[in-house]
N, C-alpha and C positions, 0 to 999 in steps of 0.2 A: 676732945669733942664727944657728946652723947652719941651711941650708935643712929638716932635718928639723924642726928648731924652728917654725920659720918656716911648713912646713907644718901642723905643729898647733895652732897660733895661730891660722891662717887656717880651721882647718876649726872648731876650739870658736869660729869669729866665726858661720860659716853655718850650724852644728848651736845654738849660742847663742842669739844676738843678730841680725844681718844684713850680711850680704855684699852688696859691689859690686862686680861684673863686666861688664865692658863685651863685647857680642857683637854687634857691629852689622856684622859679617861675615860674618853668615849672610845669604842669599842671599832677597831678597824682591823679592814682585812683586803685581803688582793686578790683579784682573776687575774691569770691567766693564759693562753690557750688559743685558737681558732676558732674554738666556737662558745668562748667564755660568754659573746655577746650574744649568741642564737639563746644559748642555757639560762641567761640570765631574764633575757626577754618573756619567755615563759613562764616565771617564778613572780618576776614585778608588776605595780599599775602601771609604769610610765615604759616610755618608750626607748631602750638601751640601744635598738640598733640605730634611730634616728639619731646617734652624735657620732659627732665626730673630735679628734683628739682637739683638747684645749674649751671642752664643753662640760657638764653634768647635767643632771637632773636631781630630783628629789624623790622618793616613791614610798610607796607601803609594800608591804608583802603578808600574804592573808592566806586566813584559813579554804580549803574549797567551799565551806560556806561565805566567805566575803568578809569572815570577820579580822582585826589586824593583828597581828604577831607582832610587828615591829613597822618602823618606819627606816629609810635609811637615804644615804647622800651617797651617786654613785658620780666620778669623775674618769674621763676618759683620756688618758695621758699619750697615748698613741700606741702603748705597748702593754700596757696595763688596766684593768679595771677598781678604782681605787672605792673601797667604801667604808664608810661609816656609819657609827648607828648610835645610839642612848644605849650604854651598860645593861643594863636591864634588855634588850632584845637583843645581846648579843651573839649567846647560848641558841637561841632560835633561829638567828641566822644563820651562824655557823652548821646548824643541823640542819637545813635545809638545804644548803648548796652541796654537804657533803653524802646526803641523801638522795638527793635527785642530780647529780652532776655526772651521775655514773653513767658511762657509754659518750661523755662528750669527749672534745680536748676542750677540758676545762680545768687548770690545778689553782686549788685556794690556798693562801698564802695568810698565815697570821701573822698582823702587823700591832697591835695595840700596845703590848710592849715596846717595840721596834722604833714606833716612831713617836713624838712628842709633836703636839696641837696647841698653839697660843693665836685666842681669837684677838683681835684688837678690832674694836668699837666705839664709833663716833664717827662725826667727819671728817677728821686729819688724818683718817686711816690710812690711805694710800700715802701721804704727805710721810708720816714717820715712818712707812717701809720703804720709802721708795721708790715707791710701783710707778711705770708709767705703763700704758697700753694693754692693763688689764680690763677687760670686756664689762659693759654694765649689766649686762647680762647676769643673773643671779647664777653662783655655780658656774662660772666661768673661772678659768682659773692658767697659770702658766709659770712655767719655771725659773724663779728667781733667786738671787745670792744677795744677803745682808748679813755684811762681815764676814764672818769664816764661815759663815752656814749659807749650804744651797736648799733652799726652800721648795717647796706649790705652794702660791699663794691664792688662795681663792677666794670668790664675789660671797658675800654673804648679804643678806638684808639689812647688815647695820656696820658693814665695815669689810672686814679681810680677816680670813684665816689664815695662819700658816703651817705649815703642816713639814717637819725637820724631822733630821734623825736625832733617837731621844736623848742620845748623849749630846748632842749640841743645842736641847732647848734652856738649860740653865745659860749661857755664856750668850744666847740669843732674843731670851729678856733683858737681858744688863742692856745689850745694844739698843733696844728697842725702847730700854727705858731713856738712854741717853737719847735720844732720837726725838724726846718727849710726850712718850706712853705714860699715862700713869695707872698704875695696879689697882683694880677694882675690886670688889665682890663679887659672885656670883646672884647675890641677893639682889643689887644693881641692874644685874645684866637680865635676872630673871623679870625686874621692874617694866624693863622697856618689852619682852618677851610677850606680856601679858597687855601690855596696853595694845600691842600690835597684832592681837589676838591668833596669836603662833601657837598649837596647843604642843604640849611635848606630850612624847608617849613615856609608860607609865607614873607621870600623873593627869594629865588630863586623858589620854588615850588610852586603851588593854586592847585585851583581845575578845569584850564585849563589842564594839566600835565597829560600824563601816566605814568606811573614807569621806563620803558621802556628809553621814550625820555629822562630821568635823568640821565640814567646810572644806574637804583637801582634795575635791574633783581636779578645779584648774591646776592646783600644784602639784599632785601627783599623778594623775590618772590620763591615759590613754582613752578616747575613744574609737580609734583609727588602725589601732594597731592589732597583728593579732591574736593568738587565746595564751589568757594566763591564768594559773590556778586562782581561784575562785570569780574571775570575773562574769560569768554569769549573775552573781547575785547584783552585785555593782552594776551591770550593765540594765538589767532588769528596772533597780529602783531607780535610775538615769533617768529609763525614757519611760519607765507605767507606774512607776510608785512617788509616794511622799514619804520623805522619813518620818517616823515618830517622834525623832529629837532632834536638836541643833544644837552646837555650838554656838554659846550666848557670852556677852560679859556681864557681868552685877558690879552696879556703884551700890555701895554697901554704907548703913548709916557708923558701923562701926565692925574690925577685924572680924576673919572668922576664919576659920581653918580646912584644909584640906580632910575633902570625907564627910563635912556637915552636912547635914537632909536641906534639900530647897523648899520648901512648903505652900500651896495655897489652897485656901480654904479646907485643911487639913489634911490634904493628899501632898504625897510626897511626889513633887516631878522631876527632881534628879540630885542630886549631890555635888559638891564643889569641888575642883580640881585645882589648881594654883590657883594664890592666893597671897594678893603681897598688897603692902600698902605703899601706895605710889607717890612719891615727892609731889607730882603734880595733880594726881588726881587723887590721895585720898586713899579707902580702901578699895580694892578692886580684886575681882576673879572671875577665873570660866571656868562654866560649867557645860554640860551635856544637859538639853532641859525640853520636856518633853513639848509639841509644839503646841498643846495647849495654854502655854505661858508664852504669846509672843512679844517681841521688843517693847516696853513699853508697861509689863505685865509687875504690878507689884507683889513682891515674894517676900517670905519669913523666910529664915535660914536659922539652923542651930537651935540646938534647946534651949538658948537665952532670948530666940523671939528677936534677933539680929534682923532689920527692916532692910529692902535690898529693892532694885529696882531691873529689869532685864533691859539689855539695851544691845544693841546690834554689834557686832563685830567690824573694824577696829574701833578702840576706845576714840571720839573724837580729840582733835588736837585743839 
């Protein structure tokens, strides 16, 4: 098959049936402590001490001006604070808990090595591990055995992760595949990412970025809880400001690439972040794009004059 083939193969396996994709590259680490949950609460947008074991959340962590370092996935196992993050903000989280944790009971535990991450995606996810009475709750998650490996399997928005120790994740795909997973891309996986206008950090997110401009208030931020470094700025543009930009999609007449200028009537209002061409829809990306181009707003892109169209977040079905 041509790799276009091959990508739509792979994406009717994860919009189908179930994908396997191994991520055990993302960057994880462990609280701790007594008061890993008070330490943590102050550092994140969302709220760590409202779970309880067999829960998560999703959050950012930012600069004291509001802007983000990272984003990360925290799961509350009863004994543990389990988290995750994108490679790229790993270094920054790690430097901040072991920066500001001093004077708690809080000990950080690096796991990235340690442990091995295989997401599976689609809707037979739960069917090939297994699962029964895992919560639908996003970030729900509980402890389970397939084959010789004891797993956390947890909710994701497109299936289940599991998250093994890393010596048992090769011998834990073979199962999985018997089970009838089949092996994707991440090119696939980033497909359905972008139509569900999920932005990752760094490419679509830095440490330019408030939570806000992303669209990541509901999913990561707290309004109720109390002070975490930088939330005065966040809190501020919540309730008396407008952002200057938004997270937008573009249906695009033809590819373009990550970092192209957005252009209208010759001002530049933001640049492109993923950027994939979608089985179903075509070319497609998001950008950060200032609100003077809203939904609806026809845009140049790239120096080849690439015609793009702004359209609201998520891609329609």
């Amino acid at each position: 098959m041509t790799s276009v083939d091959t990508l739509t193969a792979e994406y009717r396996t994860i919009t189908e049936r179930c994908g396997l994709l191994d991520r055990s590259e993302r960057g994880k680490l462990a609280l701790t402590g007594s008061e890993a949950k008070g330490f943590l609460q102050g550092q994140v947008t969302n709220d760590v001490e409202a779970l309880v074991a067999g829960a998560g959340c999703y959050a950012a962590f930012l600069t004291p001006k509001g802007k983000m370092l990272g984003d990360l996935r925290i799961l509350d196992t009863g004994d543990e604070l389990l988290l995750d993050t994108e490679r790229v903000a790993l270094q920054e989280l790690f430097n901040m808990i072991r920066r500001f944790s001093i004077g708690y009971d809080a000990q950080l535990h690096k796991r990235t090595v340690e442990r091995g991450l295989l997401s599976l995606i689609g809707p037979a996810s739960e069917t090939v591990a297994g699962l029964t009475g895992l919560p639908v709750a996003e970030h729900s998650h509980l402890a389970h055995q397939i084959g010789d490996a004891t797993v956390r399997a947890i909710r994701t928005f497109g299936g289940v992760d599991l998250l093994c120790e890393a010596a048992d994740t090769e011998a834990l795909a073979e199962t999985l595949e018997h089970a009838g997973a089949e092996p994707v891309s991440g090119a696939a996986v980033e497909c359905l990412r972008v139509e569900q206008g999920r932005p990752r950090y760094g490419v679509d997110l830095d440490d330019t970025v408030i939570p806000q401009e992303a669209g990541l208030n509901e999913r990561a931020v707290s309004f109720t809880k109390g002070c975490y470094v930088g939330q005065e700025t966040v809190a501020r543009l919540y309730y008396r400001g407008k952002p200057n930009r938004h997270l937008r999609g573009l249906r695009l007449s033809e590819p373009v690439a990550s970092g192209d200028q957005i252009v209208v009537e010759d001002r530049v209002l933001g640049r492109i972040g993923s950027a994939v061409v979608s089985p179903r829809l075509g070319p497609i990306a998001l950008a950060l794009i200032r609100r003077e181009a809203p939904p609806g707003t026809a845009v140049v892109v790239g120096e080849t004059g690439v015609s793009a169209e702004v359209v609201e977040l998520p891609f329609p079905r």
